[in-house]
C-alpha positions in Angstrom: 23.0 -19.7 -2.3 19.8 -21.8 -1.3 17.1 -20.9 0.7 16.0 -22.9 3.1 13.4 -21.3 5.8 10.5 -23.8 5.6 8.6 -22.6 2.3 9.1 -24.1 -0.9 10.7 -21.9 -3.7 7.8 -22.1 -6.0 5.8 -21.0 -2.7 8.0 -18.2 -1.7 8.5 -16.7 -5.5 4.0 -16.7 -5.5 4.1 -14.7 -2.2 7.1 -12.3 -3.5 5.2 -12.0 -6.5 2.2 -10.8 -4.6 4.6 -8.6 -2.1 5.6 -6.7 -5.3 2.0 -6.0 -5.7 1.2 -4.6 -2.1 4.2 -2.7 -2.6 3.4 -0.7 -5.9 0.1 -0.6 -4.6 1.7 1.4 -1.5 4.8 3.0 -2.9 1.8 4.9 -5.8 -0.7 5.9 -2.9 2.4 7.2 -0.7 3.4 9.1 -4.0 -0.6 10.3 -4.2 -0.8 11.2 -0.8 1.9 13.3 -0.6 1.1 15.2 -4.5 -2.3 16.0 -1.9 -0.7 16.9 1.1 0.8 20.0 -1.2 -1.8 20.4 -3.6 -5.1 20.3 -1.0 -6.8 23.7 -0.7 -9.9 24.9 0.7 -11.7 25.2 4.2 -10.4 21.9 5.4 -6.8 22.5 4.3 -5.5 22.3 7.7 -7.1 19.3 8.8 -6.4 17.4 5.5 -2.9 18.5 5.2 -2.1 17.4 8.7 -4.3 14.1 7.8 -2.3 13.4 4.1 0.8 13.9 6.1 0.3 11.5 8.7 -0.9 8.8 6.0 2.6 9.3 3.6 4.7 8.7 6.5 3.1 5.6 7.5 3.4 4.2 4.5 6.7 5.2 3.8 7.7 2.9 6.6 4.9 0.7 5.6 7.0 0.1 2.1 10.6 -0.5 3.7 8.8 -3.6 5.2 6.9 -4.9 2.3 10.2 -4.6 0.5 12.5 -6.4 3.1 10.0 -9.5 3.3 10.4 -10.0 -0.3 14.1 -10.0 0.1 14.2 -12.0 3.3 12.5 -14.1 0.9 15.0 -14.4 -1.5 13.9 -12.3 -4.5 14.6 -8.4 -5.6 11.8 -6.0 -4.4 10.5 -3.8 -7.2 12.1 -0.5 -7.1 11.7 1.7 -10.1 8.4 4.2 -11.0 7.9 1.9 -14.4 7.9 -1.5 -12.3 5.4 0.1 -9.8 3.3 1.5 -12.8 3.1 -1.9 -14.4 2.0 -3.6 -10.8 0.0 -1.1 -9.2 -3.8 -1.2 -9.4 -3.9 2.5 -8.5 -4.1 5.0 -10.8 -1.9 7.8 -11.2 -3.3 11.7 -10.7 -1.8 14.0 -13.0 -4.0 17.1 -12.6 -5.4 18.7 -9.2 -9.0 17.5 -8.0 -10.8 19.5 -5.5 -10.4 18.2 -1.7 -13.3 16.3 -2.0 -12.0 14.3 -4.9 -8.6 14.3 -3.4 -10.0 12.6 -0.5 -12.5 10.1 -2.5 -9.3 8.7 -4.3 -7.3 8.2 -1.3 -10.3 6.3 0.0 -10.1 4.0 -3.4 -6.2 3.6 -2.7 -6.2 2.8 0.7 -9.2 0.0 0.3 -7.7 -1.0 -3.2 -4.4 -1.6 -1.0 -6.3 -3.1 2.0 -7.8 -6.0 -1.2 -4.3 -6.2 -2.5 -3.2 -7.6 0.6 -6.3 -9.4 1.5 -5.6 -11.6 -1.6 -1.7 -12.0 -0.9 -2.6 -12.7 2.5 -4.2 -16.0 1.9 -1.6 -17.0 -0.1 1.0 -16.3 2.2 -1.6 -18.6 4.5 -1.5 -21.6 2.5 2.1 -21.5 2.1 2.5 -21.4 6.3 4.2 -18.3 6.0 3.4 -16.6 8.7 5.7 -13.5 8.7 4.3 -12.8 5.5 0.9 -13.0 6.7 0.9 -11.2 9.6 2.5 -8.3 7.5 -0.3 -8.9 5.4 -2.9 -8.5 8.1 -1.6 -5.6 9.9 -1.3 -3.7 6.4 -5.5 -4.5 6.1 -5.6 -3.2 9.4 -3.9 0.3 8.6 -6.0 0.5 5.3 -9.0 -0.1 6.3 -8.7 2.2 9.2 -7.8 5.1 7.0 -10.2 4.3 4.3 -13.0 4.7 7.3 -11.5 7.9 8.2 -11.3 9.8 5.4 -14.7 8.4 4.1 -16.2 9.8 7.4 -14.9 13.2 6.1 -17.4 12.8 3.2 -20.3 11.9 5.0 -23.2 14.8 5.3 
């Protein structure tokens, strides 16, 4: 069955293509997040657990929508840990780093995200798709916010 919403298929597959990578970019700091929200110890354990939380549930929801535009676009959202390792710019955390350098990676993820989409976003631009874009936009929004927050947490 065709597709026919205003953007040309070589347009839509460029901007699913760069979906997938907002989405692995998400899905693997959700799945980093959340390893911190139960690992995190120390004097700011409350604050940071409460914090972590708040983060992994946003982007849980943040990843059902990433994933539905690149259907509504007409192509299969990545969906498996070895698709998201292969498209993610994020690296994985294996071991347990102190708070601090729990919170100085989720500052990397979140403004690694925030360029992810910043580069899919003009994309999305050129091709007049403006659902995709706005996505796009309010994703930079969330991540740059929370990359301000938690760096304020390092700050002396």
């Amino acid at each position: 069955m065709s597709i026919n919403i205003g953007i040309e298929e070589a347009d839509r597959k460029n901007i699913a293509d760069g979906l997938s990578r907002v989405l692995a970019d998400s899905y693997s700091l959700y799945l980093k997040t959340h390893n911190f929200h139960w690992n995190v110890t120390g004097p700011m354990f409350q604050t940071l657990h409460t914090l972590f939380e708040t983060h992994y549930n946003e982007l849980a929801l943040a990843v059902d929508e990433i994933a539905e535009r690149i259907r509504a676009l007409g192509f299969p959202a990545p969906g498996s840990y070895s698709e998201f390792a292969r498209l993610s710019s994020i690296p994985e955390e294996t071991g347990t780093p102190s708070a601090e350098q729990m919170i100085q990676q989720l500052v990397d993820g979140q403004e690694t995200v925030a360029r992810t989409a910043r580069e899919v976003q003009a994309i999305a631009a050129d091709a007049s798709d403006e659902p995709s874009a706005d996505l796009l936009t309010q994703r930079m929004q969330v991540h740059e916010k929370n990359a301000w927050m938690l760096r304020s947490l390092l700050e002396a």
